[in-house]
N, C-alpha and C positions, 0 to 999 in steps of 0.2 A: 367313552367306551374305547376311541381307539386308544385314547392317553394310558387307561389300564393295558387294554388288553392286545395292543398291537396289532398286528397283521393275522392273528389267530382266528377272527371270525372277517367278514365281508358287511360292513354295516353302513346302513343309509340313516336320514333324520329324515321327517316327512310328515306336516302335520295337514290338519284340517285344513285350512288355507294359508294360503303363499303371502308373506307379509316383505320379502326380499330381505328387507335389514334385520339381522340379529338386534336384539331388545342388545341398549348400555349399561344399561345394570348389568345383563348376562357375560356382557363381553368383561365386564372389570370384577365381577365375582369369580369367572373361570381362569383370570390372566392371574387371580390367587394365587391360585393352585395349577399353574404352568397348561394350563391350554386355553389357546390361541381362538377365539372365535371370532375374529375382526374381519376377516379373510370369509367368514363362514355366510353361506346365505340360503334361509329359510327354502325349500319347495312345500308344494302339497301332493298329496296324494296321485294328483291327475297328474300334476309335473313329472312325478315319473313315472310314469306308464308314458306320458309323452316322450321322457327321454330315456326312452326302453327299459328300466327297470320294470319285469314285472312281478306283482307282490304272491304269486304262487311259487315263485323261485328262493324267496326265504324261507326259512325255519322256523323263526320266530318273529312276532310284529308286539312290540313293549308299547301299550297307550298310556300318555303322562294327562290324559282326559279322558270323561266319561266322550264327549264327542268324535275324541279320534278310536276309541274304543269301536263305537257304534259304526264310525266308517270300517275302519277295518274290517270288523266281522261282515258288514254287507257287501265289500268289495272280495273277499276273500272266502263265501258261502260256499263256491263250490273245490275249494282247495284244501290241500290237507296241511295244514300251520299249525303252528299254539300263537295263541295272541293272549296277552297277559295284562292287566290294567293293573297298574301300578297308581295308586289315588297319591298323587304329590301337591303339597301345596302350591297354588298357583297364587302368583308372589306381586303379577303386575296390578291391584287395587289397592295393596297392603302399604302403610306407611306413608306421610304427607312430607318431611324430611329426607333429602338426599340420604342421610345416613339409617334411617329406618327405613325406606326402602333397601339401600344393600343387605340389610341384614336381614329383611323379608327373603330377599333372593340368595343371602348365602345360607341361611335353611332347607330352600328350596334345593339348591346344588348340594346341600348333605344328605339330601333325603335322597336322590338320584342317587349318588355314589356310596352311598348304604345300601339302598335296595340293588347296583350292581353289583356291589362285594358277597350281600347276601344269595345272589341267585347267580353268578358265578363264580364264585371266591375269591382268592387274593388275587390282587394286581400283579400280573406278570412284566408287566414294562413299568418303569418309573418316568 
């Protein structure tokens, strides 16, 4: 998101639970296509509320699972948001070969940056 869209919205990642290390697959499918997740490190939900993010102060909350779907909506009941489930293939059972797993996950990274072009448009940053 920020790789498209820059500085134009205020965006966090935040899933059902805190794993710290970004998956390697993800880091060398995204370094494809020039961003950087090596540096990146998973929170959950609770992490930010712990580190003051709070989730009625977004606009929008994108679930890439029915699970973080279901936390969203029950953390966020009495807030006024859209929360949007986005059903992306989930890449980490897929394929027994190094190289059939990246290509599990670089499906998965096409399907994310399809569904962000389609529900914000073009890329304004390259």
């Amino acid at each position: 998101m920020k790789k498209f869209y820059g500085q134009r919205a205020y965006v966090q990642s935040a899933g059902v639970k805190n794993d710290m290390e970004v998956d390697g697959f993800s880091v060398a499918v995204c370094r494809e296509i020039g961003i950087e997740l090596a540096r990146h490190r998973s929170r959950s939900f609770d992490d930010m509320h712990k580190w003051g993010d709070d989730l009625s102060q977004f606009d929008l909350i994108v679930a890439l699972s029915p699970a973080s779907q279901h936390m969203a909506l029950d953390l966020t009941r009495h807030s006024h948001l859209d929360i949007e489930y986005w059903p992306i293939l989930d890449p980490t059972a897929l394929g027994d070969a190094r190289e059939a797993k990246l290509a599990a996950y670089r499906q998965a990274r096409d399907q994310i940056r399809d569904r962000m072009i389609a529900r914000f448009g073009p890329p304004t940053e390259t």
